[in-house]
PyMOL commands that place a pseudoatom at each C-alpha (Angstrom):
pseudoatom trace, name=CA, resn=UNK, resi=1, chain=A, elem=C, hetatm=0, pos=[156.563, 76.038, 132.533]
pseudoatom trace, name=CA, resn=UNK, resi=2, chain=A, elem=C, hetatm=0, pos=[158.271, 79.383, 131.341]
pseudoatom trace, name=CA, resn=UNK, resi=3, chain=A, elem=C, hetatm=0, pos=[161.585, 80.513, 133.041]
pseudoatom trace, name=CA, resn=UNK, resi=4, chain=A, elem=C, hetatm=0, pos=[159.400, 83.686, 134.366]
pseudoatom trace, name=CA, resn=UNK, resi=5, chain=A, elem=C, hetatm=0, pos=[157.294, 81.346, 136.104]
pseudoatom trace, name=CA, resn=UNK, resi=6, chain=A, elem=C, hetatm=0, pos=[159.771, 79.441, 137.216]
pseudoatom trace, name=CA, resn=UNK, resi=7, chain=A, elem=C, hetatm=0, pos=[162.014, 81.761, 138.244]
pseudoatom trace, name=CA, resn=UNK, resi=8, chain=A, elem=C, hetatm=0, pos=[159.297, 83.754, 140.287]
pseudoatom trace, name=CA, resn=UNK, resi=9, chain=A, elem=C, hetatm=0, pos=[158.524, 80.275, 142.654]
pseudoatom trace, name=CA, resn=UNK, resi=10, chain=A, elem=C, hetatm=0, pos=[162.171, 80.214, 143.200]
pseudoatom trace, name=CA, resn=UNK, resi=11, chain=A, elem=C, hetatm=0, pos=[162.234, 83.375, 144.592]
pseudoatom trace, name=CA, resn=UNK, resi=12, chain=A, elem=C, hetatm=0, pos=[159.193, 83.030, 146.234]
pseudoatom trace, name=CA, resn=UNK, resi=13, chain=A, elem=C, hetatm=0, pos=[160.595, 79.556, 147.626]
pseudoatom trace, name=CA, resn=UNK, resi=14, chain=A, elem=C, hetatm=0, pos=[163.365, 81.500, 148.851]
pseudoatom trace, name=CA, resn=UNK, resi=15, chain=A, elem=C, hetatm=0, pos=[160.882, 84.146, 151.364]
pseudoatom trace, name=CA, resn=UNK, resi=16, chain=A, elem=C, hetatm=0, pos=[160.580, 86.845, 148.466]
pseudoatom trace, name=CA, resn=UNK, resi=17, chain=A, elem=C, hetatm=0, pos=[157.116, 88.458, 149.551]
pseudoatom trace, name=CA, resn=UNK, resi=18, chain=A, elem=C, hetatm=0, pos=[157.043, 90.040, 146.458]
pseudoatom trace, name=CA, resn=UNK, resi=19, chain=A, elem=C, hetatm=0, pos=[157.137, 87.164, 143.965]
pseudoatom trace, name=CA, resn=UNK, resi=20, chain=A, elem=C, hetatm=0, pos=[154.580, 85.204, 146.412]
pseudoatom trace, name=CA, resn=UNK, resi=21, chain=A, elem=C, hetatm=0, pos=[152.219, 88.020, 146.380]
pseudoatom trace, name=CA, resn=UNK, resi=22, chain=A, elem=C, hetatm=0, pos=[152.880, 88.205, 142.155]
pseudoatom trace, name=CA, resn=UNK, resi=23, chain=A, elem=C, hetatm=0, pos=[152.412, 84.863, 142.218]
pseudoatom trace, name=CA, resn=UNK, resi=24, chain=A, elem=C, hetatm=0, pos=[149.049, 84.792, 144.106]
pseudoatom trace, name=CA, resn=UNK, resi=25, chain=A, elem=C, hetatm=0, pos=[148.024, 87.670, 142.366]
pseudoatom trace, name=CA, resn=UNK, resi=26, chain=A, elem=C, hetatm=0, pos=[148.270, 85.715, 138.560]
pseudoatom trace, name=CA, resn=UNK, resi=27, chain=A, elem=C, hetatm=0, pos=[146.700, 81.977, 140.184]
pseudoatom trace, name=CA, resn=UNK, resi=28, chain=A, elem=C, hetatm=0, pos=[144.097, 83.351, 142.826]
pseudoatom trace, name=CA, resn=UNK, resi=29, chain=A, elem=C, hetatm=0, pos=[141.498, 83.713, 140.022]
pseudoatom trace, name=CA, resn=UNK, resi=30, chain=A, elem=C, hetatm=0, pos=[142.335, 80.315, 138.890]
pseudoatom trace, name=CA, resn=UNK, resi=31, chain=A, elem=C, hetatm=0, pos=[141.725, 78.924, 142.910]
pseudoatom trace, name=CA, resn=UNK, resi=32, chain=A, elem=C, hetatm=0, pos=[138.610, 80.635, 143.363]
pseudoatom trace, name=CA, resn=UNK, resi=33, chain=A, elem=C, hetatm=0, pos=[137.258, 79.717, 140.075]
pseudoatom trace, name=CA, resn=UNK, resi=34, chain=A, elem=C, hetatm=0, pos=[137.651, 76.075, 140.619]
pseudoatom trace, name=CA, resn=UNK, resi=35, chain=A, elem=C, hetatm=0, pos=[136.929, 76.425, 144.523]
pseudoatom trace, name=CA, resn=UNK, resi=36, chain=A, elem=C, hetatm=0, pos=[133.604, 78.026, 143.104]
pseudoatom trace, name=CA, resn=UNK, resi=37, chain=A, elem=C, hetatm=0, pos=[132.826, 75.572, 140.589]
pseudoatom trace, name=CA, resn=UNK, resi=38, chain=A, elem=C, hetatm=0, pos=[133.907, 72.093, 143.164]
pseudoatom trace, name=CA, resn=UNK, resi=39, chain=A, elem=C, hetatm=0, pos=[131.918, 73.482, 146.375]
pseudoatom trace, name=CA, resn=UNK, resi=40, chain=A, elem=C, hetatm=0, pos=[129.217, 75.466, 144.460]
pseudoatom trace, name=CA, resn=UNK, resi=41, chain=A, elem=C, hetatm=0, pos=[128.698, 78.142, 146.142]
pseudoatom trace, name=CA, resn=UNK, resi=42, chain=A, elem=C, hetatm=0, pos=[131.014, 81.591, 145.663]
pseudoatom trace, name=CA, resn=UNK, resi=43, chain=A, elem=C, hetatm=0, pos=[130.783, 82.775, 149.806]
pseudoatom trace, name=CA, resn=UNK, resi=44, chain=A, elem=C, hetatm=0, pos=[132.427, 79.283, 150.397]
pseudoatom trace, name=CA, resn=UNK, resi=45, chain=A, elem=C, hetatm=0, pos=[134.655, 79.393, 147.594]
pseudoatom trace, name=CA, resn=UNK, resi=46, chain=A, elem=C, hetatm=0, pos=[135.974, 82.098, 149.228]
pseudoatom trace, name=CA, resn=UNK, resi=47, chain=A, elem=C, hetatm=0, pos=[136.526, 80.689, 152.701]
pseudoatom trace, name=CA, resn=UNK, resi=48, chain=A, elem=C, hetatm=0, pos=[138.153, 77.573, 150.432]
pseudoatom trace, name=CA, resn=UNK, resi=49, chain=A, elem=C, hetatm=0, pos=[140.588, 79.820, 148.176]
pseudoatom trace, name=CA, resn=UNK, resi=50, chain=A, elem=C, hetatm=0, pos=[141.350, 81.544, 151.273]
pseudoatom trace, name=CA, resn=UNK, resi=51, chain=A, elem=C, hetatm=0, pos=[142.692, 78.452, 153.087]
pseudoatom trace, name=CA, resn=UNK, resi=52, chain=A, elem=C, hetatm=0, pos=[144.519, 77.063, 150.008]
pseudoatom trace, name=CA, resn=UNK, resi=53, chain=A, elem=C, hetatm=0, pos=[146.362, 80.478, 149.720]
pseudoatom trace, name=CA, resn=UNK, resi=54, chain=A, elem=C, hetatm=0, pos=[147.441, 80.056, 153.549]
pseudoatom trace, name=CA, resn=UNK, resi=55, chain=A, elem=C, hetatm=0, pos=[148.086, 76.415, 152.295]
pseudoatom trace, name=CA, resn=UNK, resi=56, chain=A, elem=C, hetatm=0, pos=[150.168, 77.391, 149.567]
pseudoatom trace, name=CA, resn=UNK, resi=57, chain=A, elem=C, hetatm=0, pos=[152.303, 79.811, 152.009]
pseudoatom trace, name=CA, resn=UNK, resi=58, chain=A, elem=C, hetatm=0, pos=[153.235, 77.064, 153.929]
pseudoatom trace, name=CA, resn=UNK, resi=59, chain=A, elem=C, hetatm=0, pos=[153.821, 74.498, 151.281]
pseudoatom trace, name=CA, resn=UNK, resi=60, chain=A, elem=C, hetatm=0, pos=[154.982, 76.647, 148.188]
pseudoatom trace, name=CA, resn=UNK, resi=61, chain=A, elem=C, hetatm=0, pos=[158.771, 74.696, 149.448]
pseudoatom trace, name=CA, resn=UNK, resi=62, chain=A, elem=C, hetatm=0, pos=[157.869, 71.510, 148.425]
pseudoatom trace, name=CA, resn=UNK, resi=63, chain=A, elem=C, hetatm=0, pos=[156.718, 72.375, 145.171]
pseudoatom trace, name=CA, resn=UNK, resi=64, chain=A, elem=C, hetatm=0, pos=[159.531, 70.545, 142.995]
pseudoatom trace, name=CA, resn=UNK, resi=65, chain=A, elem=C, hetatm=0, pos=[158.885, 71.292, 139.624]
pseudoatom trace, name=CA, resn=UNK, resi=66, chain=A, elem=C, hetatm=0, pos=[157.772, 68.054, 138.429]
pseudoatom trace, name=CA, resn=UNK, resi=67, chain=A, elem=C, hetatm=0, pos=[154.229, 68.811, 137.720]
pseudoatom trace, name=CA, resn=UNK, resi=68, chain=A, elem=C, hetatm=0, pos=[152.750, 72.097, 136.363]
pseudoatom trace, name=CA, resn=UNK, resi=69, chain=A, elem=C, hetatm=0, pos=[152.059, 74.370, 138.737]
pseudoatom trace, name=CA, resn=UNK, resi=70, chain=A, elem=C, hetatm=0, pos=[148.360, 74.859, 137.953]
pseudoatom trace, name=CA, resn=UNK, resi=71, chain=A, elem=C, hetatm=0, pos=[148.175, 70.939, 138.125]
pseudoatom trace, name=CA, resn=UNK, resi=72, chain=A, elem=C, hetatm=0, pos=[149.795, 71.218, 141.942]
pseudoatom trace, name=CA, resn=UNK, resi=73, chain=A, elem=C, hetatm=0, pos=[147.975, 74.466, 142.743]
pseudoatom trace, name=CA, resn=UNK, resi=74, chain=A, elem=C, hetatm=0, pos=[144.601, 72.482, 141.815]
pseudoatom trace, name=CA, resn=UNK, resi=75, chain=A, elem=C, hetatm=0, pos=[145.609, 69.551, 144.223]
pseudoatom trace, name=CA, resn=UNK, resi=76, chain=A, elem=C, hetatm=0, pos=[145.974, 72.291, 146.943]
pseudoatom trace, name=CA, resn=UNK, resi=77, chain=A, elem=C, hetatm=0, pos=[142.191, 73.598, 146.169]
pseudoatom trace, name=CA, resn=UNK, resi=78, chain=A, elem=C, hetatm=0, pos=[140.869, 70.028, 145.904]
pseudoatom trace, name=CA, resn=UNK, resi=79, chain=A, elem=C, hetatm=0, pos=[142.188, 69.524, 149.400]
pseudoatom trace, name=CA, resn=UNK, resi=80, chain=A, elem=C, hetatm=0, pos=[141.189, 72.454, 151.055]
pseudoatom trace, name=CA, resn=UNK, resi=81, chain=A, elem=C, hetatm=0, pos=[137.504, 71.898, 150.084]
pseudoatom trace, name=CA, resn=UNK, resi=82, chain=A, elem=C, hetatm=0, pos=[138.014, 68.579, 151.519]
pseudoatom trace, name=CA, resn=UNK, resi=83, chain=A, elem=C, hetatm=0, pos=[138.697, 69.979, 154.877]
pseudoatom trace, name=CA, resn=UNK, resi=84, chain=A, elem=C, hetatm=0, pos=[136.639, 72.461, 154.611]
pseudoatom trace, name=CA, resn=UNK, resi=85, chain=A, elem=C, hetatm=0, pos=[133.855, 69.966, 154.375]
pseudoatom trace, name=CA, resn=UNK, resi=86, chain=A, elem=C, hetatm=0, pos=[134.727, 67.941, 156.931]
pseudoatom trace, name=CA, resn=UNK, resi=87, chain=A, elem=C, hetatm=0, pos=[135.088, 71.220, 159.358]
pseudoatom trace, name=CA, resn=UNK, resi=88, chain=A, elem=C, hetatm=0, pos=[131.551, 72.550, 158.153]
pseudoatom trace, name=CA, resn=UNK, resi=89, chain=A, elem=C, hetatm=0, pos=[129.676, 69.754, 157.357]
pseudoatom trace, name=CA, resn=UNK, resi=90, chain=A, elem=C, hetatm=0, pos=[127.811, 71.291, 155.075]
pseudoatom trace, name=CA, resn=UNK, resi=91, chain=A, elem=C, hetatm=0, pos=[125.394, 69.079, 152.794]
pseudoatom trace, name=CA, resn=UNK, resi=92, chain=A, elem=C, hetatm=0, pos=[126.115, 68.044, 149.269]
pseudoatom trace, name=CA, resn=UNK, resi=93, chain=A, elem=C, hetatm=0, pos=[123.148, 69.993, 148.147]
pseudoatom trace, name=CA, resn=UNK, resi=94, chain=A, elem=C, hetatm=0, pos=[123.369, 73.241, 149.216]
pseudoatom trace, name=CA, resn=UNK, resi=95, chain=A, elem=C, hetatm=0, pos=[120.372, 75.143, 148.134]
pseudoatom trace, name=CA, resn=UNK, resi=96, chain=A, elem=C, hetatm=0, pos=[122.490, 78.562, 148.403]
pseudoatom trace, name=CA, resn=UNK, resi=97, chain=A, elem=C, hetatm=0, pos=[124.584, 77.968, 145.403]
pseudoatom trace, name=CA, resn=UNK, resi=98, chain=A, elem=C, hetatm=0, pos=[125.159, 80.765, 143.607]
pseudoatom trace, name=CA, resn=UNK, resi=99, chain=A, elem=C, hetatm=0, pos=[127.639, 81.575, 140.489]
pseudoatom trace, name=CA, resn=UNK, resi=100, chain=A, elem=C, hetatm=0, pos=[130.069, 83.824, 141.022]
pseudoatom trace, name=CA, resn=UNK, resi=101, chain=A, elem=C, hetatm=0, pos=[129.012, 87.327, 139.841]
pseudoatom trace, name=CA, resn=UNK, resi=102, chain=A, elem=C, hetatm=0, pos=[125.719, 87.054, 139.372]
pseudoatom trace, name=CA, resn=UNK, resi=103, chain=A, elem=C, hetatm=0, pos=[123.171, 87.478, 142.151]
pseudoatom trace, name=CA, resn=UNK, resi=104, chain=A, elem=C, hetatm=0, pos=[120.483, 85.227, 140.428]
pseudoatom trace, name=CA, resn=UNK, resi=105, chain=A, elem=C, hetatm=0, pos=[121.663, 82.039, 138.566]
pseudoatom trace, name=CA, resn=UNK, resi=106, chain=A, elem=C, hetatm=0, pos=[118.619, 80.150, 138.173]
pseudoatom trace, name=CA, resn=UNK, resi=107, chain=A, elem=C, hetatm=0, pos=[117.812, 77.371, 136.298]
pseudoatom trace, name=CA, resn=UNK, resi=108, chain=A, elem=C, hetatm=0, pos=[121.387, 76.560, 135.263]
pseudoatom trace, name=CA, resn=UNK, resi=109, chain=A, elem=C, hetatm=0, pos=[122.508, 76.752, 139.025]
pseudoatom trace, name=CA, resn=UNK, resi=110, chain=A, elem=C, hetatm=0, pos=[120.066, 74.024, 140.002]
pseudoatom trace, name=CA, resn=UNK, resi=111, chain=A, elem=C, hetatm=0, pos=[120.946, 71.673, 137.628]
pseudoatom trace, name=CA, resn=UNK, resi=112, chain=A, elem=C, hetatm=0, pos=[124.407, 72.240, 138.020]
pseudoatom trace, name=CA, resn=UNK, resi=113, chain=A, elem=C, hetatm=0, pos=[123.700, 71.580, 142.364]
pseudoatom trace, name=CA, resn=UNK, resi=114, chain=A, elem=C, hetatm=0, pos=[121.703, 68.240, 141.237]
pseudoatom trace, name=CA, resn=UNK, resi=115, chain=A, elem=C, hetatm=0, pos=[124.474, 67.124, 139.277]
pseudoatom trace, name=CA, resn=UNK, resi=116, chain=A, elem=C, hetatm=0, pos=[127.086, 67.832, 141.707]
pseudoatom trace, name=CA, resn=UNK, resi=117, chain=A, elem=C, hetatm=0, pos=[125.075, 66.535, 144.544]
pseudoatom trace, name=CA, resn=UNK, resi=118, chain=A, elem=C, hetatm=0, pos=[124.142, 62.943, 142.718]
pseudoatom trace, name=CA, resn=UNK, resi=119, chain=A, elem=C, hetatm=0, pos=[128.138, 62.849, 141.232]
pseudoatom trace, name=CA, resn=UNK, resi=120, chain=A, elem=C, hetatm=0, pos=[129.588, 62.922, 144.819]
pseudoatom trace, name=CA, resn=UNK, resi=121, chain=A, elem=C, hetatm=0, pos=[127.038, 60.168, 145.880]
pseudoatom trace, name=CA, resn=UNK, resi=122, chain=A, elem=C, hetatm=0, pos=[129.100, 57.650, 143.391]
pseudoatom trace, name=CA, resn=UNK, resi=123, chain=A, elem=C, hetatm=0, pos=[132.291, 57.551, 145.508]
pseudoatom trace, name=CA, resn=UNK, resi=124, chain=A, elem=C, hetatm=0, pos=[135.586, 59.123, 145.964]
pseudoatom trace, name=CA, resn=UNK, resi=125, chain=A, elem=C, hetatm=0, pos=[137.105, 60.739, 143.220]
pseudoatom trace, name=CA, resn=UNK, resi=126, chain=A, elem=C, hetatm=0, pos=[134.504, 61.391, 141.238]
pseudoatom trace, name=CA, resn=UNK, resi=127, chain=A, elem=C, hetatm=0, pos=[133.139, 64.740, 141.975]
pseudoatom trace, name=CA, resn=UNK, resi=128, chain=A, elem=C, hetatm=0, pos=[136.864, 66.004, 141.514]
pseudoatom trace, name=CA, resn=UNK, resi=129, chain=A, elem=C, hetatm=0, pos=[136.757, 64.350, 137.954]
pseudoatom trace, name=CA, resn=UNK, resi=130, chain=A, elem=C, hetatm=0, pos=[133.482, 66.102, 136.720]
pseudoatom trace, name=CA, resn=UNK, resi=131, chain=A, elem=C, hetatm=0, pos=[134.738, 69.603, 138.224]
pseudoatom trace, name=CA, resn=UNK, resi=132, chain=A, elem=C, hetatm=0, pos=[138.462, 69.060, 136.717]
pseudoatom trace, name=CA, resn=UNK, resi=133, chain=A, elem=C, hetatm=0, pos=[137.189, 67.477, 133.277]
pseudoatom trace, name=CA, resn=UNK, resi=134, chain=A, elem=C, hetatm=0, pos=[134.045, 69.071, 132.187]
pseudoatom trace, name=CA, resn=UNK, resi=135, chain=A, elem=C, hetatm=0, pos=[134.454, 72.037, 134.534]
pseudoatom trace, name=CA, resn=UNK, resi=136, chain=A, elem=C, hetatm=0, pos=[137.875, 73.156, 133.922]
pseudoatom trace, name=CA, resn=UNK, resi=137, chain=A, elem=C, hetatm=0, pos=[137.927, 71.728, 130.507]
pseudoatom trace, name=CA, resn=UNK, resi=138, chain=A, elem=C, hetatm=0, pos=[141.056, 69.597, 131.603]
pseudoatom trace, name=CA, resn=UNK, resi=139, chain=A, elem=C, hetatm=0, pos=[142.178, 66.802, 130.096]
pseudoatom trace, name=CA, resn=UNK, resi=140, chain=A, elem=C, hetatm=0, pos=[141.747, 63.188, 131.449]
pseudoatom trace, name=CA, resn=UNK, resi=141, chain=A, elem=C, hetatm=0, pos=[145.879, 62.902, 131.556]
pseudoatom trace, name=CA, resn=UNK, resi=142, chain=A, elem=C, hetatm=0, pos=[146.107, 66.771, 133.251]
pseudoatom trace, name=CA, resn=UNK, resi=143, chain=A, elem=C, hetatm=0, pos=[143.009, 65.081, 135.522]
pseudoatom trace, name=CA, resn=UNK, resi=144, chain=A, elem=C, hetatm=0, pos=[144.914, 62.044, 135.981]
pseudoatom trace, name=CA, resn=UNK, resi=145, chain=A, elem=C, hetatm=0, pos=[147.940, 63.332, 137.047]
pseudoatom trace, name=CA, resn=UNK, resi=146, chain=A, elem=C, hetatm=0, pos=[145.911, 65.863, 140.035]
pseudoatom trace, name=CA, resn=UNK, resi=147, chain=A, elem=C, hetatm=0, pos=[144.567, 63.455, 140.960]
pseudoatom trace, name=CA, resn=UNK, resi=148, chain=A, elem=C, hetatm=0, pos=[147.460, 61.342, 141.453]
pseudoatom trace, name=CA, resn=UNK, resi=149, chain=A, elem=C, hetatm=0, pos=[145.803, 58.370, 139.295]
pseudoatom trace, name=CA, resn=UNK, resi=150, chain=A, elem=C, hetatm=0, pos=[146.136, 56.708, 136.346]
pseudoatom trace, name=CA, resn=UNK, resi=151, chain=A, elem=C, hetatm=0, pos=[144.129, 58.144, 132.855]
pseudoatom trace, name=CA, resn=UNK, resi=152, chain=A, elem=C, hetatm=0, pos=[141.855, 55.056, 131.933]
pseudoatom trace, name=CA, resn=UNK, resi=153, chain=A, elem=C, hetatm=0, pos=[140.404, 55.408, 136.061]
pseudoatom trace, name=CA, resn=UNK, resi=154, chain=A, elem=C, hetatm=0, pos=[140.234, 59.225, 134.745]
pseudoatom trace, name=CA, resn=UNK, resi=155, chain=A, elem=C, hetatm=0, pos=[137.972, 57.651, 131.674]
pseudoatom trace, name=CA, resn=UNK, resi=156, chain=A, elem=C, hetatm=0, pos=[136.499, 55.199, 133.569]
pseudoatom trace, name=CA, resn=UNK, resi=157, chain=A, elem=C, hetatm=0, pos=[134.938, 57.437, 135.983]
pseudoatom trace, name=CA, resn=UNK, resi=158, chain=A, elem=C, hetatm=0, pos=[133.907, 60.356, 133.256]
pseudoatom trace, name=CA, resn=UNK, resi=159, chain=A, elem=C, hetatm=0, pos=[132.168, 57.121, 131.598]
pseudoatom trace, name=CA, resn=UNK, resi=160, chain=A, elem=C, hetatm=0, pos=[130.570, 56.102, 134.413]
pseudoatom trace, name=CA, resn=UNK, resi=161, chain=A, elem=C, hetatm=0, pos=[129.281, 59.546, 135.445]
pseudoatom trace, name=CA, resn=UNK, resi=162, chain=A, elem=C, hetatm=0, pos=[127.361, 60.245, 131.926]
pseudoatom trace, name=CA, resn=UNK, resi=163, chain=A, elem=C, hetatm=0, pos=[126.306, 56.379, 132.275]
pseudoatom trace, name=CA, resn=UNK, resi=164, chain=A, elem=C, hetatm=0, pos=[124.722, 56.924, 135.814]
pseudoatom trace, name=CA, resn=UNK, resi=165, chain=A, elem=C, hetatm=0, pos=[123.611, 60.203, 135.200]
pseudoatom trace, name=CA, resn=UNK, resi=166, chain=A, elem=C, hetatm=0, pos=[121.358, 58.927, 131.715]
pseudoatom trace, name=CA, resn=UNK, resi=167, chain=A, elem=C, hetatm=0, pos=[120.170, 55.882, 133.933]
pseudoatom trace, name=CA, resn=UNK, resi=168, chain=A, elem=C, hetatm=0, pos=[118.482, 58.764, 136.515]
pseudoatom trace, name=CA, resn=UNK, resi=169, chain=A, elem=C, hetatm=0, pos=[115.435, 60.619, 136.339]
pseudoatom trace, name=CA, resn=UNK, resi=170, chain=A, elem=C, hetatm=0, pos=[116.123, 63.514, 134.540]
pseudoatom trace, name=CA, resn=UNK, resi=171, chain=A, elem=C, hetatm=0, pos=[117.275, 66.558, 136.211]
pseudoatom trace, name=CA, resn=UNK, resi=172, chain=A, elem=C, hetatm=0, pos=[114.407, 68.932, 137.431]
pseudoatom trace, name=CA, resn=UNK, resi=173, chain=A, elem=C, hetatm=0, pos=[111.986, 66.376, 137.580]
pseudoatom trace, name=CA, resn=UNK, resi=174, chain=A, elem=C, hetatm=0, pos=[113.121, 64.968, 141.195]
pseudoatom trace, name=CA, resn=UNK, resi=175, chain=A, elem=C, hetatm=0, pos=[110.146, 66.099, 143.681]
for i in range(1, 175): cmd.bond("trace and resi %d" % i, "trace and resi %d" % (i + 1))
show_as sticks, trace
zoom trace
């Protein structure tokens, strides 16, 4: 982490509105880009990002420095969307996904909803994996260590997902 960075969650640790607002203002992309890319859809993204940033207020104290602060700031999103999913219920599938800045996304927006929606079906963990790994373009120890687990159950699970996935129908072809 560079001393700017550093330096600017002190202060904002400390109540500076300024340096939280700077702060938001550099990682808020970030949030909603993953929130978009986890949940699928870019109107709930929003609602997501929204409650990590109220999240973050509230927690930006315990941030210790012994992570990055992407890697925390992604643990923040992952568990927003959590909540958010329990509060909603909304469906794994959700038939209005929609990528962000584009008002049609077709073809490539259904397969990516099919994949999401079977991932999630093969247990905890897993949906966070694909979205951190081949979503984010993270790497299994950056995965490992938001998720709070070890790298091989990082492997393990991106090896299982490509495994399962092959053993389904293809994508598309589901009636």
């Amino acid at each position: 982490m560079d001393l700017t960075l550093t330096q600017q969650i002190q202060q904002a640790q400390a109540g500076d509105r300024d340096a939280f607002r700077a702060l938001l203002d550099q990682h808020y992309a970030l949030m909603f880009r993953f929130a978009c890319k986890y949940c699928g859809n870019a109107t709930d993204a929003e609602d997501i990002t929204q409650q990590a940033c109220i999240k973050l207020a509230r927690s930006l104290g315990q941030f210790r420095f012994e992570a990055a602060f992407t890697s925390w700031l992604y643990r923040i999103v992952i568990n927003c969307a959590h909540d958010w999913q329990k509060q909603f219920s909304r469906p794994e599938e959700d038939s209005r996904w929609q990528e962000p800045g584009r008002e049609d996304s077709g073809d490539s927006a259904i397969m990516l909803r099919q994949v999401l929606s079977r991932v999630a079906k093969m247990g905890d963990g897993f949906r966070e994996t694909v979205v951190l790994v081949m979503g984010e373009g993270l790497t299994h120890a950056e995965t490992a260590q938001i998720l709070n687990v070890k790298e091989s159950t990082v492997s393990w699970r991106v090896h299982e997902i490509r495994k399962r996935l092959k053993q389904e129908l293809p994508l598309g072809s589901e009636s």
